[in-house]
N, C-alpha and C positions, 0 to 999 in steps of 0.2 A: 504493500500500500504506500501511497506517497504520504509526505511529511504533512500537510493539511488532514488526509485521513486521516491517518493518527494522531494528530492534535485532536480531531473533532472526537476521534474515540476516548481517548484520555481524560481529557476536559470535561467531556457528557460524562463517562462514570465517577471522576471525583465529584462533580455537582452535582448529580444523584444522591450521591454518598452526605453530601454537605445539607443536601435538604432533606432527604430521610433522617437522619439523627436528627434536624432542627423541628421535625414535625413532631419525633419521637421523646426528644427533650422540651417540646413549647413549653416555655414558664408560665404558673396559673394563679400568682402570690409576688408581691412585692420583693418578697426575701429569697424566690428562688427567680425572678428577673435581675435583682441587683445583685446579689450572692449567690446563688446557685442553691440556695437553702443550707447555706453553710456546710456541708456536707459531703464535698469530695473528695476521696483519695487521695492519699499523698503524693503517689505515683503519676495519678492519673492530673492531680493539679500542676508537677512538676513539669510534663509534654506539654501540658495546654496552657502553661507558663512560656514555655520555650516557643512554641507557635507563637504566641502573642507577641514576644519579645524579639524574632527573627523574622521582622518583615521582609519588605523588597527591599529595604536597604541591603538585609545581612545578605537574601540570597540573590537578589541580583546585583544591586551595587557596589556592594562591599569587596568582591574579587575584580572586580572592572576597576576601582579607587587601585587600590595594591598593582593590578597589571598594570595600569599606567601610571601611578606615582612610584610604583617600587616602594621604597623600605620608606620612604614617608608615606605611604598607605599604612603601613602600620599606623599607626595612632588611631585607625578607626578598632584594628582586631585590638589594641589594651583598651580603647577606652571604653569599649562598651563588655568588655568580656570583667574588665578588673571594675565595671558599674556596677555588674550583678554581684559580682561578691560585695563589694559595700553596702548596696542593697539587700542582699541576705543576711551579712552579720548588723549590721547595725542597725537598720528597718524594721524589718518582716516579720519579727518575732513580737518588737516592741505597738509597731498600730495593729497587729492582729490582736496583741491583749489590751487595747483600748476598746475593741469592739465595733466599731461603726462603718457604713458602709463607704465613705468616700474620703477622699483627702480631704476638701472643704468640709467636711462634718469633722473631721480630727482639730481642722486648722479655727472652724468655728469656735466649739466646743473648751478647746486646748486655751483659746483666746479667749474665751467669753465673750464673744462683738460678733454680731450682724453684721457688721462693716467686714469684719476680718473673713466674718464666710462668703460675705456678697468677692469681694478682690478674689480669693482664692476659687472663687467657680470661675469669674472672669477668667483669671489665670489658667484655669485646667481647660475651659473652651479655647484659649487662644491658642497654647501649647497641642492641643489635641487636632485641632482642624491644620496646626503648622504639619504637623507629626503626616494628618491623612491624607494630604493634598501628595507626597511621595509615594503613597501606596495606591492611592488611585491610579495617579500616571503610571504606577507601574504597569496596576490592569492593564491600563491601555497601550503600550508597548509592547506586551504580550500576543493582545489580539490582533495588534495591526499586523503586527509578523508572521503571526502561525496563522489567523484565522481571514486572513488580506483584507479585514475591514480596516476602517477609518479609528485612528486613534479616539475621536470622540467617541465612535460609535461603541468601541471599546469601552470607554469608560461609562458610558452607559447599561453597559450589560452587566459591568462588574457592578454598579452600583445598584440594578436590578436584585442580584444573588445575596449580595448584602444586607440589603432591605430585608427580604424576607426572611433570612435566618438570623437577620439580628432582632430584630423587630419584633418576633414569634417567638422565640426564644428568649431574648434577653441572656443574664450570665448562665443559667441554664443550658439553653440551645449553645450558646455560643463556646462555652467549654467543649462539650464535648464534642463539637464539630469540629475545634480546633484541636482536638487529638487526632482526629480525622486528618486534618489537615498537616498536623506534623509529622503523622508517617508518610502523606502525600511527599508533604517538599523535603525530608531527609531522603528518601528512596531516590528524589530526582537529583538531587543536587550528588549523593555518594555514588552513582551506578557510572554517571559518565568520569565522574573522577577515576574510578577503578577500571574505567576501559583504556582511558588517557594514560594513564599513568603506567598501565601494563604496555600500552604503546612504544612509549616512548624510554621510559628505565626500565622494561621487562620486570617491574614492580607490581604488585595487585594492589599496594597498600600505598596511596598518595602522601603521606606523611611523611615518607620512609623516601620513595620515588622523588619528593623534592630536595633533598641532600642528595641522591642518587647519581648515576653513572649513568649517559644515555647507550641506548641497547642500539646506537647505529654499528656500536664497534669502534670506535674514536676514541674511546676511554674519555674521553671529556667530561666533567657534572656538568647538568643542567644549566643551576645557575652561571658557571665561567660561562657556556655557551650562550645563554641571554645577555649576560655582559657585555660580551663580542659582538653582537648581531647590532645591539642597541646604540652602542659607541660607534661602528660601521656608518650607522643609519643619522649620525646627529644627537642623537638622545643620549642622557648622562646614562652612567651606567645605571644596572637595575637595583644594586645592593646598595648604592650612594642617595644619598637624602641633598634634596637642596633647599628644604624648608630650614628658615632658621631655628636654633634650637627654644627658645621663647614661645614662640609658636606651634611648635613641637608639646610640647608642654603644655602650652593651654586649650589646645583643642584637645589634648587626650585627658586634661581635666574634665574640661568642660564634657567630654563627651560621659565619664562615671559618675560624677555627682548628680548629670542633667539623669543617668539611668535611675539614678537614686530615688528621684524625682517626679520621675515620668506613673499619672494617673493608674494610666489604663494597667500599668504593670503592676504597682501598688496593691488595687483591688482584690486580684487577684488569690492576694493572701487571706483574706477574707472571708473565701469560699471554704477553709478546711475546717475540720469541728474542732480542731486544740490549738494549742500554739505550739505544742510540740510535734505538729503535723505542718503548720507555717515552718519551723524549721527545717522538716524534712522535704515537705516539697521543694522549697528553696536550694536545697543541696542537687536532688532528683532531675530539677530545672538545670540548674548549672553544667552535669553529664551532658543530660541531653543536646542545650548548646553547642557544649565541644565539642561531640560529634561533627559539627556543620565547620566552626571557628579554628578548627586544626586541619580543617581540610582546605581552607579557602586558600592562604596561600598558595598551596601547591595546584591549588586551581586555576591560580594568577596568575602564577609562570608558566604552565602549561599552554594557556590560551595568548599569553604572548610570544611564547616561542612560535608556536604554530602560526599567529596570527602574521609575526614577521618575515616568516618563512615562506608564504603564502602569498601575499599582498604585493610586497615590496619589489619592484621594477617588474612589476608580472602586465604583461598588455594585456590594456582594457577588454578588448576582445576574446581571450581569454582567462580572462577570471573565471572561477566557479562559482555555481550558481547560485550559493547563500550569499554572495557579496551583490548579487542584482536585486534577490530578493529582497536584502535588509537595505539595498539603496530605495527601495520604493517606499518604504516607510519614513524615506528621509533623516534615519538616524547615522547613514555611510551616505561620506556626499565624495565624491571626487572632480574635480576640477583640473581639466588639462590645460594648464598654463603655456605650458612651451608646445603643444601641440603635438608631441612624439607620438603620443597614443600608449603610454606608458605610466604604469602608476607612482610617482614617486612620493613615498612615504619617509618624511624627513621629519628628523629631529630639531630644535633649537641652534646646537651646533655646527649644523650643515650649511655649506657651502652654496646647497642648491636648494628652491624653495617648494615647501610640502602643497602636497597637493589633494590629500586625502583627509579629510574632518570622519571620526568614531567617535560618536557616543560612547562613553564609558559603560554606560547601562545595557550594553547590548552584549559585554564579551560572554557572561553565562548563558546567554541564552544562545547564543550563535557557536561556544565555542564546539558542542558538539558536533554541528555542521563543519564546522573548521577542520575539524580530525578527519571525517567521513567516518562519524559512528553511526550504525543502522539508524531509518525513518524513525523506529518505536520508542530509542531513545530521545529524538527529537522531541518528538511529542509529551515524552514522561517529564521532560525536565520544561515545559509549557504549561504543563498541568502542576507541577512544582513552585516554578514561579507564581502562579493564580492563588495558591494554596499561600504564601508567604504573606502576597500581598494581602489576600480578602481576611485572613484569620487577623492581623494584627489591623485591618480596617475596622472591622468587626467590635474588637474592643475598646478602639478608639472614640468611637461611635457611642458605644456605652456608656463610655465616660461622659461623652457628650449631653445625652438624653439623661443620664442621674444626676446630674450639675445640676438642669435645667428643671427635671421633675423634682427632684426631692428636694436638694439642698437651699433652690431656689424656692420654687412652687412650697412646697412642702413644710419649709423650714422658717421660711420668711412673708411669701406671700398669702399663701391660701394653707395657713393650715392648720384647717377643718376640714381640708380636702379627705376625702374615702380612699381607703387603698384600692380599690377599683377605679377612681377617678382618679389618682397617682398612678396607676399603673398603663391606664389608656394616654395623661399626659407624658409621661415618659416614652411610650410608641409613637406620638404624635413627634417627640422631639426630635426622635431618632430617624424617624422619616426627613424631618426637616433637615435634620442635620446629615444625612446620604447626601441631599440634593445640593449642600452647598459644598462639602466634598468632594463631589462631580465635579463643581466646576471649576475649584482648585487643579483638580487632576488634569483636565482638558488646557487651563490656563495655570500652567505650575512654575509656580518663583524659580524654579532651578532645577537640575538632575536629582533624581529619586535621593540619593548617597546627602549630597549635601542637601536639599532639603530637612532630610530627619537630624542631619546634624544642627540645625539651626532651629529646630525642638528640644534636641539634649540642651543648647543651652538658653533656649527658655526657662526649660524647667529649674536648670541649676540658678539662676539667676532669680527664681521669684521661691518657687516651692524646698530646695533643700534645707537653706539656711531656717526658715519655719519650721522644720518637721522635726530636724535635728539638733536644734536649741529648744525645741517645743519636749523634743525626752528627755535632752539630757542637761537642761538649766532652769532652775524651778524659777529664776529672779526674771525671763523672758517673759513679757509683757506685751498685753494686746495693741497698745499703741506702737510700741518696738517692731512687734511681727510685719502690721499693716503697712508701717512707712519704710522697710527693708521691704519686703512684696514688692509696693510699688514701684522705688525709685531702681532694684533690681533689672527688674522685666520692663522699664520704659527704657533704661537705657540702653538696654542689650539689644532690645527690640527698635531702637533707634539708631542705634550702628548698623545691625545687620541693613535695615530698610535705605538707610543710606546709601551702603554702597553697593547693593545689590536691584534698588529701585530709579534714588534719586540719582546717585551720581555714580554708574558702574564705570564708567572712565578711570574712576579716581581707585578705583580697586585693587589696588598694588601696596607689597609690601612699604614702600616707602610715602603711602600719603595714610598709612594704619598705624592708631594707636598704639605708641609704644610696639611696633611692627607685629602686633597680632589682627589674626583674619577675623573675618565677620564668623567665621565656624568656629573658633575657639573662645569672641568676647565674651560668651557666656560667663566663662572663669572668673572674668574682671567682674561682672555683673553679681556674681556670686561675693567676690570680695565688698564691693561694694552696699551691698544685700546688710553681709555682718556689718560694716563698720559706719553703717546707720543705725540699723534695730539695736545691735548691744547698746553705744551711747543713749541713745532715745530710751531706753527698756530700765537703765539703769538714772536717768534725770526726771523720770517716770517714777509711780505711785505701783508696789510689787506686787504681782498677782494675789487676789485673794488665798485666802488662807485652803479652801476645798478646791481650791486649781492645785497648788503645790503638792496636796496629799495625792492628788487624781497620777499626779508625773512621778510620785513613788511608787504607786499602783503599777503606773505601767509599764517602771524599770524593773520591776520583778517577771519574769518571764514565762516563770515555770506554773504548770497546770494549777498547783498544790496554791499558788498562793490567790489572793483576792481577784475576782474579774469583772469586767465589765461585760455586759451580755448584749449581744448582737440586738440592735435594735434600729426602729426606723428614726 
């Protein structure tokens, strides 16, 4: 079968798959649409943690970032692998034994202010829609490729699938579809890695194949060989880093504490009956990531090797047929400058000038093609990406719709409101909230990759400094919290908008504060975060006295001691 048939087969059984369990799981209760009714497996919360937290970023953009920055791509594999663990130890255990359903009910709550709750939903909507607008476009680079519609048209359909299993579901449906989803996109992302990698280092195991020896019989490694190819072609070599090290630094901050941070993961923790089930799932999550996070480099170098090996001085007329395909989606552009009929693929360094523009966001999906691995895997790692992107849409969304129902509606405005009418306001949110996710997706600020990195540092910029002065400083104070929030997340979110709306001209290391990129100011925004709220917290009037006792309460961890019980 061709590579379209097997996309269309792939795709139809995992969304089968996605909507059968979401009919099978529809939530019928407030506490099993916003929590899953507190109630799920350790195991089973730790996969459908790692779905949630391995969008299109991880699987599509995150090896495309590494192929083409090289060893500055890392900073996205620590920042978000070394988020989760600060996330698991210092988090997860702590607002699972406060007990409530969202971040703004911690951050209310923790604050004693209306104000403090009303900012922090603002904050988890702004951060959440930044976050979904990457994963929608992902949908839609998917379909335009495999399925030859129109990237809109794409993201409309993803936004179709969405809807109805988030919507019907709630954390409910959307758990456990997302375990669905995770055996979906680990199966796609590992199956080409082990056919690549046996390719090329007669290795089965990609981990192992990327320090390896390639099996041309040249005795050469891998990586020397991509060094050689890259330097040839213009490009710095692939193990050299040209980010300065500052920058280095704060986007791979900003990118863990923004994980720390980030709602839709948060919640999460929520769903299990103990907190010594939030621990375990939190470990159970972290595996399961690795799986995908120890594969990706050697996914990066694979699909650069090949890609340059491929591509570079090869005439147009002869190129293979994934390089026409993925130019009709407009993500491979080539441009024959000097008219040879020749593709020249140049580096910065080169003498002669490039002529070939790649999406970064294409190399997982295309690298398969690149190899000439069978149609079936085409299609499997299509159905993968889908799965990446819709699962961690999905909880985004959530987050979206419980901001909106509960902590707003609910907590502030109407509430008298019936949890039947809470729980249709909350559907109605999430609907709403699909629809302007589309059109993020269709009209998206940036590449899937950086997009979400410019969520991590939303979040680190408004919600960490809250959460984690909120457990572990009893003199933090509600006016402290509120004006660290604010002046956080407007500045961060005023740098990034600057130079990525107002003035991308000016987008270069040397017109950047203190030479860090709009992807790392989070950091700043975080620092800036603390050394408002403490001063302010501490020239400030100290939390009441049943605040202080509530943040002993909830530095105790274990089952055995006092709890606060899940409530609306």
């Amino acid at each position: 079968m061709s590579v379209q048939a097997w996309t269309f087969v792939m795709v139809g059984l995992s969304f089968a798959l996605y909507i059968g369990v979401a009919i099978w799981s529809r939530a019928s209760s407030t506490g099993e649409f916003y929590i899953a009714g507190a109630g799920v497996p350790s195991v089973v919360n730790g996969m459908a943690t790692a779905a949630d937290w391995m969008s299109a970023a991880s699987f599509i953009s995150m090896a495309g970032l590494v192929a083409f920055m090289g060893r500055d791509g890392s900073v996205y594999l620590m920042g978000w692998t070394g988020g989760y663990v600060l996330l698991a130890l210092l988090l997860a255990p702590y607002l699972r034994k406060f007990g409530k359903y969202t971040v703004p009910d911690f951050v209310g709550d923790r604050y004693y202010s209306r104000t403090a709750r009303i900012v922090a939903v603002i904050c988890a909507i702004f951060v959440s829609f930044t976050y979904v607008a990457g994963q929608m476009r992902g949908v839609g680079i998917v379909f335009s490729r495999f399925l030859n519609v129109d990237i809109t048209l794409g993201v409309l359909i993803g936004m179709g699938i969405v809807f109805f299993y988030a919507v019907l579901g709630g954390m409910k449906g959307i758990t456990y579809t997302q375990v669905a989803q995770y055996c979906v996109l680990i199966f796609a992302y590992l199956v080409p890695a082990f056919f690549i990698s046996l390719l090329m280092t007669g290795n089965i195991i990609p981990q192992i194949g990327f320090g390896g020896v390639l099996a041309d019989g040249s005795g050469e490694f891998l990586l020397d060989k991509l060094n050689g190819l890259s330097q040839e072609l213009g490009f710095d070599a692939y193990t050299d880093g040209r980010k300065a090290t500052i920058d280095v630094f704060f986007i791979t901050a900003a990118l863990m504490v923004g994980t720390a941070g980030l709602p839709h993961v948060i919640v999460r923790f929520y769903t299990v009956p103990r907190v010594s089930a939030a621990r375990s799932s939190a470990g159970w999550a972290l595996f399961f990531i690795a799986i995908l996070y120890t594969s990706a480099p050697a996914v990066a170098a694979f699909a650069r090797t090949n890609l340059l090996n491929t591509v570079s001085d090869t005439k147009y007329t002869e190129v293979p047929s994934w390089f026409k395909k993925w130019e009709t989606t407009g993500l491979i552009k080539f441009d024959d400058k000097n008219g040879d009929g020749s593709i020249q693929y140049r580096g910065q360094h080169s003498d002669t000038e490039n002529e070939l523009t790649i999406d970064r966001d294409i190399i997982v999906l295309a690298n398969p093609e690149i190899a000439k691995l069978p149609n079936w895997v085409v299609g499997l790692v299509a159905a993968g990406g889908l799965a990446a992107a819709l699962s961690t849409a999905a909880g985004l969304l959530l987050v979206i719709s419980t901001s909106i129902a509960h902590d707003l509606l609910k907590r502030e405005l109407v509430q008298e409101i019936s949890e039947k009418g809470e729980l249709i306001a909350a559907r109605i949110a999430a609907g709403v909230a699909v629809c302007i996710a589309g059109y993020f997706g269709i009209n998206p600020p940036g590449f899937v990759g950086q997009v979400v990195a410019f969520a991590f540092g939303l979040a680190a910029a408004s919600f960490f400094p809250a959460i984690i002065m909120g457990i572990f400083w009893k003199r933090m104070n509600n006016i402290g919290a509120i004006s660290g929030m604010i002046v956080g997340i407007t500045f961060t979110a005023g740098y990034i908008i600057f130079f990525k709306f107002i003035r991308p001209d000016l987008n270069m290391p040397t017109h950047w504060l203190l030479g860090i990129s709009p992807e790392g100011i989070g950091t700043l925004g975080m620092v800036i975060n603390f050394l408002v709220s403490i001063p302010v917290s501490l020239a400030t009037p100290a939390p009441p006295a049943e605040v202080q006792e509530l943040v002993d309460n909830i530095r105790i961890p274990q089952d055995e001691g006092p709890s606060h019980e899940l409530s609306v």
